[in-house]
C-alpha positions in Angstrom: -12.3 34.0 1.9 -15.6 35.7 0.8 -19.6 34.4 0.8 -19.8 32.5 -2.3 -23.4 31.2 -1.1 -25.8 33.3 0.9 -29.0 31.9 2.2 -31.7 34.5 3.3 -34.3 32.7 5.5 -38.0 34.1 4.6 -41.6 33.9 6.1 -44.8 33.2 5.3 -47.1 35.8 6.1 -45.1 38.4 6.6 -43.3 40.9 4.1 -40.3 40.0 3.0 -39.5 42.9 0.5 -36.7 44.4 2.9 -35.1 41.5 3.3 -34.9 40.2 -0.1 -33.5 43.9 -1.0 -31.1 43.5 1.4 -30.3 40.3 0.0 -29.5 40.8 -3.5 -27.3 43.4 -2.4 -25.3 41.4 -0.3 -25.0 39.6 -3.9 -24.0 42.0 -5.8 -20.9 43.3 -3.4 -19.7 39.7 -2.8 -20.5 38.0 -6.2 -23.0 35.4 -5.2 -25.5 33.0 -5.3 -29.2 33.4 -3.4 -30.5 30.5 -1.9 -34.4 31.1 -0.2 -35.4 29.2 1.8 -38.9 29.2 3.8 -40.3 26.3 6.1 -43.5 26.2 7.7 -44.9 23.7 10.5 -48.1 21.7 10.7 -50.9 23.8 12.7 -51.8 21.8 15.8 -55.3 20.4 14.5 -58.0 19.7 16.4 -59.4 15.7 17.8 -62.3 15.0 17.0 -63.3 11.2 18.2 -59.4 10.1 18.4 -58.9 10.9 15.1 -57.0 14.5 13.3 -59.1 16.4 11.2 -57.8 15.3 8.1 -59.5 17.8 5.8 -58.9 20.9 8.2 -54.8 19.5 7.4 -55.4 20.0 3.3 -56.3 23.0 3.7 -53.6 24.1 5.9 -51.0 22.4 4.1 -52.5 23.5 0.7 -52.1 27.2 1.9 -49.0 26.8 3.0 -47.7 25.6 -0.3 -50.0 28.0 -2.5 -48.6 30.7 -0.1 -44.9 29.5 -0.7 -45.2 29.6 -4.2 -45.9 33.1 -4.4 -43.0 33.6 -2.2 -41.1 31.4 -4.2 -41.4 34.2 -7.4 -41.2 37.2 -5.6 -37.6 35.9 -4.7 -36.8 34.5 -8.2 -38.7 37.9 -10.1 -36.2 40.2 -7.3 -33.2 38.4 -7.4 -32.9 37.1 -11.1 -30.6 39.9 -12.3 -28.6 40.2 -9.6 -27.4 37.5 -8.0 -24.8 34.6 -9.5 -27.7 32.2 -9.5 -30.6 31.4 -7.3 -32.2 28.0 -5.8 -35.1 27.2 -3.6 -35.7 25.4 -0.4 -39.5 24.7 1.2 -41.0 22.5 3.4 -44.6 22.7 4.5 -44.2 19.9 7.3 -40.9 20.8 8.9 -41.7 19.9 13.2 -39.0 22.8 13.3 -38.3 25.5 11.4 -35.1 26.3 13.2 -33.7 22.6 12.3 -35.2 22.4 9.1 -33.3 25.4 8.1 -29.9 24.5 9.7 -30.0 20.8 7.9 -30.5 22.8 4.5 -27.5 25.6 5.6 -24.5 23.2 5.4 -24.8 25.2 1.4 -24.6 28.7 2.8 -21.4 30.2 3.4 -23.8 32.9 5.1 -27.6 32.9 6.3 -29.5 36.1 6.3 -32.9 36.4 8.4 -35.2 38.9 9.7 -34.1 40.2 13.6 -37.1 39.7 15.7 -38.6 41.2 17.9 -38.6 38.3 20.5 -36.0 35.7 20.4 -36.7 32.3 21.9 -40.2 31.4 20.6 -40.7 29.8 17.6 -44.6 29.7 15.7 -45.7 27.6 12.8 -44.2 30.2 10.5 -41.5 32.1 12.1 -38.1 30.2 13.3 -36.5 30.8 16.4 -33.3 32.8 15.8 -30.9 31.6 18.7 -32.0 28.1 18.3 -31.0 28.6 14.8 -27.5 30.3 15.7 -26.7 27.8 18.7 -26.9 24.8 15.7 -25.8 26.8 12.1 -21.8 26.9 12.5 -22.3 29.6 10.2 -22.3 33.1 11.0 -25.5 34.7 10.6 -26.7 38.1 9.8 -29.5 39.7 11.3 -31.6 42.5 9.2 -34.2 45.3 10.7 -37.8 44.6 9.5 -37.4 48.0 8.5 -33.8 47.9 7.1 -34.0 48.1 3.1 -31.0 50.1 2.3 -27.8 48.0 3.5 -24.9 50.3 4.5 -21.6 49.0 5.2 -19.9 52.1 6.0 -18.9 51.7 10.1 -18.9 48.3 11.3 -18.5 47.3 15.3 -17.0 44.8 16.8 -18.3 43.8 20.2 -15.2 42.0 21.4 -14.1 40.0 24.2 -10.8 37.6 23.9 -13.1 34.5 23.6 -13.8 31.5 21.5 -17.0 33.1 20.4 -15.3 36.5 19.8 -12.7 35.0 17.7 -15.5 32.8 15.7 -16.9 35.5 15.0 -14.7 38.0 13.9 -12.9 35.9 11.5 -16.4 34.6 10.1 -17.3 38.6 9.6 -13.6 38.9 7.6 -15.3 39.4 4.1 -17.2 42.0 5.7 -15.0 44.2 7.6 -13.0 44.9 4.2 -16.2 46.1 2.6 -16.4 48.8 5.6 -14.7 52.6 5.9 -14.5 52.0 9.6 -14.0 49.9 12.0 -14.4 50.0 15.4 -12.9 47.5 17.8 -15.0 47.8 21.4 -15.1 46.6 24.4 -16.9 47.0 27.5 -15.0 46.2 31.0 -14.3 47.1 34.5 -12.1 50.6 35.2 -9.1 48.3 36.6 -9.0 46.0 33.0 -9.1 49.1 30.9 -5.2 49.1 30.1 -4.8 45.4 29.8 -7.6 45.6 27.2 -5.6 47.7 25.3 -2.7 45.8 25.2 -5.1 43.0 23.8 -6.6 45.0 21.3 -3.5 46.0 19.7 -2.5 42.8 18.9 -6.0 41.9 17.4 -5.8 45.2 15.3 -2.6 44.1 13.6 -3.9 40.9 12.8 -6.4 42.5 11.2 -4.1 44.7 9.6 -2.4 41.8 8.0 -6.5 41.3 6.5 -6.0 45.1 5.1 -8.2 45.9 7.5 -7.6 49.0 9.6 -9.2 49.3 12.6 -9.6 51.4 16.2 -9.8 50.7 19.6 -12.5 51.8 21.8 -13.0 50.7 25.4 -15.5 51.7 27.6 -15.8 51.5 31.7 -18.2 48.5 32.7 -21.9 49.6 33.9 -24.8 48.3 35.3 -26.9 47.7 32.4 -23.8 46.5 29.6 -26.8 45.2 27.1 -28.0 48.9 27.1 -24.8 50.7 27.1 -23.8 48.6 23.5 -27.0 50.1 22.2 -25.9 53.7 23.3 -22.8 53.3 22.0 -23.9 51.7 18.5 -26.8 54.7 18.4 -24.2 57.5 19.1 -21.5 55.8 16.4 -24.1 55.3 13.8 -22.9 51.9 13.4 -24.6 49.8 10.4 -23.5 46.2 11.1 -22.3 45.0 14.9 -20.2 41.6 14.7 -20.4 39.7 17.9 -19.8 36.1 19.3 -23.5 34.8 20.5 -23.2 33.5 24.4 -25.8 31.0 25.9 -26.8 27.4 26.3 -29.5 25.8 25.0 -31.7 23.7 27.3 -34.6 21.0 25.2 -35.8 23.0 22.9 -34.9 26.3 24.3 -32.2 28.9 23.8 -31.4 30.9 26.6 -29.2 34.2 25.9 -27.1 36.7 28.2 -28.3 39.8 28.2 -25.8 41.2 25.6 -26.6 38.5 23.0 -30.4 38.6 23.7 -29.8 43.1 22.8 -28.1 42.5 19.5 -30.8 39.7 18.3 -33.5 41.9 18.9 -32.2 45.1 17.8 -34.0 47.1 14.9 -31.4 49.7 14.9 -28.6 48.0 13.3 -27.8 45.3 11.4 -25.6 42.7 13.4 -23.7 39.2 12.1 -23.7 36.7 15.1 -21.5 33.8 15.6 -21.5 30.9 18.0 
């Protein structure tokens, strides 16, 4: 098992430098191909006597794609040496960004994108993450703005024995070998804490059969379990945080648990999502 084809997700008007850093060196430690893809959606143009402003759409739409093809060789002029090969997706006129990309990510054994700083809106040039995740039935990783160097040295796992948990952590295999350490954590009431670690020692050797070697950590349940994780991930210096993503989606909307909604946003580490 290993990402054959990663897709990294970029945007217009915004600077995708990191990202596409980030990117090819994903490429280069897992042998692959790069696939970019951008989308953009039609501004909401004004009426004038029942009719759209047809001209004020050109010009949009001709930005858009003038705009895109600069993108377009950034990502080609970055990538070119690195990865296996490299291919391009756009769409100017996508309703959605968020299901424009997931038709195009059946190819991607992997999608990469930019962690944002909010997570259910979605503008005429930036996607909405969880409505991306609670569709891609791919794992997905999520990147800083401000992450360029990618460091796979200590690796959590935010685990709980569910469906999502297990999704994710066998997605995040070709990962977790890359890694020196690996941390296997769980947060949970005082009165579950030796149960847990019953459980986690049957997950460890199965992830021992992976050549994986991994740890157990558990820590005692508190109020605010969104904002003990990020304690926990500062103190650990953990690069990459693999997690199942928990919600529902409602029309048109994504609506996260608290946990979920902390590891989307964060800018601290990288984290690889999985629903």
């Amino acid at each position: 098992m290993t990402y054959a084809n990663l897709m990294v997700n970029l945007e217009l008007g915004a600077d995708n430098h990191n990202l596409i850093h980030v990117a090819g060196q994903l490429a280069e430690r897992f042998n692959a191909n790069v696939i970019g893809i951008v989308g953009c959606s039609p501004m909401q143009m004004p009426y004038g006597d029942g009719y759209i402003n047809g001209d004020l759409m050109k010009d949009e739409l001709d930005r858009a794609q003038a705009e895109m093809l600069v993108l377009e060789t950034e990502f080609r002029t970055s990538l070119q040496s690195i990865a296996g090969s490299l291919s391009w997706r756009s769409s100017a006129i996508c309703p959605s960004i968020a299901d424009y990309v997931v038709g195009e990510a059946c190819i991607a054994d992997l999608l990469i994108a930019k962690a944002a700083d909010h997570v259910e809106s979605e503008s005429t040039r930036h996607m909405n993450n969880g409505d991306v995740l609670m569709q891609l039935g791919r794992p997905m990783m999520l990147v800083p703005a401000s992450c360029r160097e990618l460091h796979l040295q200590t690796m959590m796992i935010a685990w709980k024995d569910t469906m999502e948990s297990r999704r994710a952590i066998y997605d995040a295999l070709p990962m977790l070998k890359k890694a020196t350490k690996v941390i296997l954590m769980e947060i949970a009431a005082l009165d579950e804490q030796d149960n847990i670690k019953l459980q986690h020692a049957v997950v460890i050797e199965w992830l021992a059969r992976h050549q994986i070697k991994a740890s157990s950590l558990t820590i005692v349940a508190a109020d605010e379990e969104a904002e003990k994780l990020r304690e926990v991930a500062t103190e650990m210096n953990v690069d990459l945080l693999v997690a199942g993503a928990y919600g529902h989606s409602r029309i048109r909307e994504w609506v996260a648990g608290g946990m979920t909604r902390e590891i989307l946003q964060s800018q601290t580490y990288c984290s690889m999502l999985s629903h």
